[in-house]
DRENFIMI-83688 format. One line per 3 residues: number of its first residue (from 1); their letters; for each residue y, x, z of C-alpha. Coordinates in Angstrom, 3 decimals, decimal comma. Example, Ala and Ser with C-alpha at 12.3 -4.5 7.8 and 13.67 -1.06 7.14 Angstrom:
residues 2
1 = AS = -4,500/12,300/7,800; -1,060/13,670/7,140 .
end
This chain:
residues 268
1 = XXX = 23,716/-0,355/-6,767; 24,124/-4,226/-6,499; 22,691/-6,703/-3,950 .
4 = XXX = 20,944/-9,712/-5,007; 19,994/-11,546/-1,049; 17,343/-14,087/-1,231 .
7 = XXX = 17,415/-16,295/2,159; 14,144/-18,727/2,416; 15,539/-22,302/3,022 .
10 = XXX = 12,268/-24,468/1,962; 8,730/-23,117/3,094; 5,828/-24,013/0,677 .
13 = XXX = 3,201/-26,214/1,358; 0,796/-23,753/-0,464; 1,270/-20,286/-1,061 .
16 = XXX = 3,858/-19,239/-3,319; 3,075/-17,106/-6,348; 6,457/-14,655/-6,548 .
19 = XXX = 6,171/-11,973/-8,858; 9,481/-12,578/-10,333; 11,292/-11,738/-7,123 .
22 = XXX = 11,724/-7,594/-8,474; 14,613/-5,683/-9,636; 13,084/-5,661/-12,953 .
25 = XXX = 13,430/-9,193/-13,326; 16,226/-9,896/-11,753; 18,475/-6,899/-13,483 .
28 = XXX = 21,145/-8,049/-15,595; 21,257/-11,139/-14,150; 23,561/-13,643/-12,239 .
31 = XXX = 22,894/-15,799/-9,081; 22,166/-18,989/-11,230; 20,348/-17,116/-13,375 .
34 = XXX = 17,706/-15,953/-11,080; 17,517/-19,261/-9,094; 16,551/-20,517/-12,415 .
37 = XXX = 13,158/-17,540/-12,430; 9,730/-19,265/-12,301; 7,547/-18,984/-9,609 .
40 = XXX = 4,015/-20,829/-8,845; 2,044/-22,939/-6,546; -1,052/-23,303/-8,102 .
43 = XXX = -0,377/-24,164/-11,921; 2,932/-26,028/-10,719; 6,035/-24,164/-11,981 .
46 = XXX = 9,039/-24,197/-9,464; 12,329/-22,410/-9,274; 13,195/-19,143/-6,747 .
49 = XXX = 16,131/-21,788/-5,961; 13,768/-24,568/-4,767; 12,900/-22,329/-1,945 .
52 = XXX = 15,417/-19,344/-1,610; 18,796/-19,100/-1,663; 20,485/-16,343/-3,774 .
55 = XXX = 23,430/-14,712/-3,123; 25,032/-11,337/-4,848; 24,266/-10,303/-8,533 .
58 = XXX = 21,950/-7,998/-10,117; 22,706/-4,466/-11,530; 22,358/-3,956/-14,905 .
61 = XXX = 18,734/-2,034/-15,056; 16,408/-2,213/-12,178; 17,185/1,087/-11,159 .
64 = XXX = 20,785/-0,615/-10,188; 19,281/-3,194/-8,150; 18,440/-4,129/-4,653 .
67 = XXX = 16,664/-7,188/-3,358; 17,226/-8,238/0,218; 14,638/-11,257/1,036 .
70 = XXX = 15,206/-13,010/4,458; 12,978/-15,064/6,492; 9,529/-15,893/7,357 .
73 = XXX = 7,577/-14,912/3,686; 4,389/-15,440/5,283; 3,709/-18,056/2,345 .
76 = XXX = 5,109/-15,798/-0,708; 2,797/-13,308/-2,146; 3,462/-10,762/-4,558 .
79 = XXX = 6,691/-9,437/-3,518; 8,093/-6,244/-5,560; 5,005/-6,543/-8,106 .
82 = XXX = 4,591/-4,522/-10,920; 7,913/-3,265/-10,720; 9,167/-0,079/-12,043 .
85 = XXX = 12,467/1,071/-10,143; 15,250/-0,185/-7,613; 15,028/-1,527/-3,904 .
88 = XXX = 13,567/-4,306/-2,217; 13,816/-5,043/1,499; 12,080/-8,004/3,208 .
91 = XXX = 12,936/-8,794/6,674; 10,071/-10,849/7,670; 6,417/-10,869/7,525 .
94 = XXX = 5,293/-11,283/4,007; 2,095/-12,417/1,916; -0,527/-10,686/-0,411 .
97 = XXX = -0,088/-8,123/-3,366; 3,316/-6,684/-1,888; 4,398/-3,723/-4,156 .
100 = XXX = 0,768/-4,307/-6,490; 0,804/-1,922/-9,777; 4,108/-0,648/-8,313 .
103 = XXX = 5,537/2,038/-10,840; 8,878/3,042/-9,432; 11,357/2,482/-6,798 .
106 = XXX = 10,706/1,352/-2,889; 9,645/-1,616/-1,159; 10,749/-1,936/2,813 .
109 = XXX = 9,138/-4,371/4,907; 10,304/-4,856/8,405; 7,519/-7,247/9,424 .
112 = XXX = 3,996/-7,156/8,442; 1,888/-7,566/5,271; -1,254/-9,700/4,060 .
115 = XXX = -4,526/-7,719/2,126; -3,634/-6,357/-1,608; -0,422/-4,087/-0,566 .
118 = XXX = 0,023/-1,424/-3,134; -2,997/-2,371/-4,995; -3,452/-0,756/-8,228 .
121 = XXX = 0,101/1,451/-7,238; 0,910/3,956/-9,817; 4,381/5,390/-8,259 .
124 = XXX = 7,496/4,807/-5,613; 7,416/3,874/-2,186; 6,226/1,102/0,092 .
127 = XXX = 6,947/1,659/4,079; 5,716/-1,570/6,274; 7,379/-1,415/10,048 .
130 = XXX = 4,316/-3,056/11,150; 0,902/-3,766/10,235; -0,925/-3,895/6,612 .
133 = XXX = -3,771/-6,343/6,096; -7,316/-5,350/4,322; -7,348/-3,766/0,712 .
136 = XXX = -4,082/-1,341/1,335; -3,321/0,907/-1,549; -7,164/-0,358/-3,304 .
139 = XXX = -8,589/-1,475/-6,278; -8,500/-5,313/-7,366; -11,827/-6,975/-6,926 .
142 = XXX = -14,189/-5,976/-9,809; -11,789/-2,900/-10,574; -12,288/0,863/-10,536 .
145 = XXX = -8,839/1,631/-10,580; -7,238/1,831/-6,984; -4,079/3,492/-6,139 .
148 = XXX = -3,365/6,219/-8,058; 0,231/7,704/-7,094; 3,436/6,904/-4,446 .
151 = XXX = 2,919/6,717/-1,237; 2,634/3,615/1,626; 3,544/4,540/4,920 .
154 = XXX = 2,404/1,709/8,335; 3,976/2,326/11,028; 0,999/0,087/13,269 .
157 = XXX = -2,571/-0,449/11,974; -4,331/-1,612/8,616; -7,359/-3,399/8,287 .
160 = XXX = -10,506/-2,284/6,266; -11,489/-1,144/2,659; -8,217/0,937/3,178 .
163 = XXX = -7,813/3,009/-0,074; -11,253/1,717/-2,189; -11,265/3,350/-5,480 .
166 = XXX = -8,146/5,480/-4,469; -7,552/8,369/-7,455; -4,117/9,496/-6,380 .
169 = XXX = -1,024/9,041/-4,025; -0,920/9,310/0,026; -1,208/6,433/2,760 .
172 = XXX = 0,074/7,117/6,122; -0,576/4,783/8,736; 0,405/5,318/12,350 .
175 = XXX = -1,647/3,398/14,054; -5,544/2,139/13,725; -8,001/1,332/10,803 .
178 = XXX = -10,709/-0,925/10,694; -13,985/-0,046/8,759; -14,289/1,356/4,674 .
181 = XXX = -11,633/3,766/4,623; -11,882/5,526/0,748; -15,409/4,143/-0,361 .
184 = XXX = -15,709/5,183/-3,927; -12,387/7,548/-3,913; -11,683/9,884/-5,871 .
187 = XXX = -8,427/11,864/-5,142; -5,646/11,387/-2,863; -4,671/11,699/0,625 .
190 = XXX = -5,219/9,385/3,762; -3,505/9,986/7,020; -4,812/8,125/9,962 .
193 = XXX = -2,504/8,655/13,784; -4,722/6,632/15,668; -8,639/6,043/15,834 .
196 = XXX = -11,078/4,827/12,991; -14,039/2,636/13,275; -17,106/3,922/10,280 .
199 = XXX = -17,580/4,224/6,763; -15,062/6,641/6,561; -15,493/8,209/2,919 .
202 = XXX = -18,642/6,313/1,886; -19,119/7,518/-1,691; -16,103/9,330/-1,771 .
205 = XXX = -16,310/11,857/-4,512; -12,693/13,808/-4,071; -9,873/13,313/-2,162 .
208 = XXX = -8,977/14,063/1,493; -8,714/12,021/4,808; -6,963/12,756/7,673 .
211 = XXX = -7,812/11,526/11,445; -5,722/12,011/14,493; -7,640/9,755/16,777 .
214 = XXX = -11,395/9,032/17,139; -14,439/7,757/14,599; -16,690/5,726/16,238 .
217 = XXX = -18,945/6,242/14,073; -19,593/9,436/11,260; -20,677/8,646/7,707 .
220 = XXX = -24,504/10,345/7,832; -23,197/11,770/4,263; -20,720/13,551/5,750 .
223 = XXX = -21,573/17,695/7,124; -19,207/19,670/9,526; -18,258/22,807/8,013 .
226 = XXX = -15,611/24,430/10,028; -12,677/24,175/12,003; -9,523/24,664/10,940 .
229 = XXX = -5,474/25,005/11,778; -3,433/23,234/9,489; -0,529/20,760/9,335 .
232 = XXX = -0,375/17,445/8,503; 2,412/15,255/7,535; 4,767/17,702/10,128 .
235 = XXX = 1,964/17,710/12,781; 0,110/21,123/13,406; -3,207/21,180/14,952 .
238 = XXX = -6,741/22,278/14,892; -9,303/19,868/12,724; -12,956/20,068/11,944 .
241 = XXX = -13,599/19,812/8,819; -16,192/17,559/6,523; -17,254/17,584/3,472 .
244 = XXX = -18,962/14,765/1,250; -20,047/11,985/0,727; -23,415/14,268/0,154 .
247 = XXX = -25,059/11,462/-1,165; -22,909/11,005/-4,272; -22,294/12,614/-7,472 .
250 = XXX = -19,755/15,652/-7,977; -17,968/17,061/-10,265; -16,903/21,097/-10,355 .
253 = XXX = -13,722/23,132/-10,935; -14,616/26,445/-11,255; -18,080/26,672/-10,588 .
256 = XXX = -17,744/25,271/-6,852; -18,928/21,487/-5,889; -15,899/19,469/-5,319 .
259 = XXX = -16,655/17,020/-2,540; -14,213/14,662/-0,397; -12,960/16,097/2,590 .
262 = XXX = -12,721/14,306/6,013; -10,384/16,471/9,097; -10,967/14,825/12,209 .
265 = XXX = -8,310/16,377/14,865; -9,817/18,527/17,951; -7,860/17,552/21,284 .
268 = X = -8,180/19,031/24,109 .
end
């Protein structure tokens, strides 16, 4: 695999619009050649090299490349968008839409991350070694379509409307949430380690979350059904176990209601 190393030299004024900075558009190429890409403030077209600068070459598919972004990328939003296989590593906080309608490969961020991470993500792997802003692994605004394969693992917290329209895919995230975790989802798996606020699973039709810590609040949709020992993501334990969102329409397999399920762990 070859390295392509971006290092930011100029901050933007404004918020720079990066979506060329993947392996998919970078593969095949030489230095020169991607400090020629376009990106964006606003409608003003720039050059990666106007702001980064590149080192390394590309591989020849974006399988065969890796990205390694240095600096403070609290400015530069989506970061590893749309693309569909190699590596990208950004040491340093980074903007909105990291790893958004993601189809292959895997995004590291040592730092944190702005709302719109994994948004719309269809495959691969995005781990953040710190905290994820709102809209992690959701829907775009006005979409039905949230994440829908791959997984995100956050090693600290993530804001609200965590999941929204999720259909597939797991998010892992090690420390707290804030409120709307899966409203409207409808498959996949959510893994909380520490505590939740409320509107956990508010018109959640399938899919599955996960709590280690405490819910300050329980969806009234939600009803307790059991307790139960299993093991989650290498953790065994005994959860009680909710089904819903009542309120909402399901589907069945089978000739048995399919509803959402919420595990909330029991300590002792």
């Amino acid at each position: 695999m070859e390295t392509v190393t971006l290092t930011i030299k100029n901050q933007p004024g404004l918020y720079l619009e990066a979506d060329s900075i993947t392996p998919d558009a970078f593969a095949g190429k030489k230095a020169e050649e991607i400090a020629a890409l376009p990106v964006y403030i606003g409608r003003e077209e720039h050059r990666v090299g106007d702001f980064f600068d590149v080192s390394g070459k590309a591989g020849a598919t974006p399988t065969e490349t890796k990205i390694v972004v240095n600096g403070d990328l609290s400015r530069v939003k989506r970061i590893g968008q749309q693309m569909t296989g190699g590596e990208v590593v950004v040491n340093g906080n980074a903007d909105m839409y990291v790893g958004a309608w993601m189809q292959g490969g895997k995004i590291t961020v040592n730092g944190n991350v702005d709302a719109f991470a994994g948004t719309g993500m269809k495959n691969g792997e995005i781990v953040i070694n710190g905290n994820a802003g709102n809209y992690l692994g959701a829907a775009y605004r006005g979409d039905w379509r949230g994440m829908q394969g791959g997984k995100i693992v956050v090693a600290g917290n993530a804001g609200s409307d965590l999941g929204t329209f999720m259909n597939g895919g797991e998010i892992v995230v090690g420390g707290d949430v804030d409120v709307h975790v899966a409203t409207h989802a409808e498959g996949g798996k959510i893994i909380i380690k520490g505590n939740a606020k409320s509107r956990l699973g508010g018109q959640m039709v399938e899919g599955e979350i996960y709590v280690f810590g405490d819910i300050d609040v329980m969806m009234p949709g939600f009803a307790y059904r059991e307790d139960v020992d299993i093991e989650v993501d290498g953790t065994k334990g005994r959860f009680a176990l909710y089904e819903g969102d009542l309120g909402e329409r399901h589907r069945k397999r089978k000739g048995q209601m399919i509803y959402g399920k919420l595990y909330q762990q029991i300590r002792a």
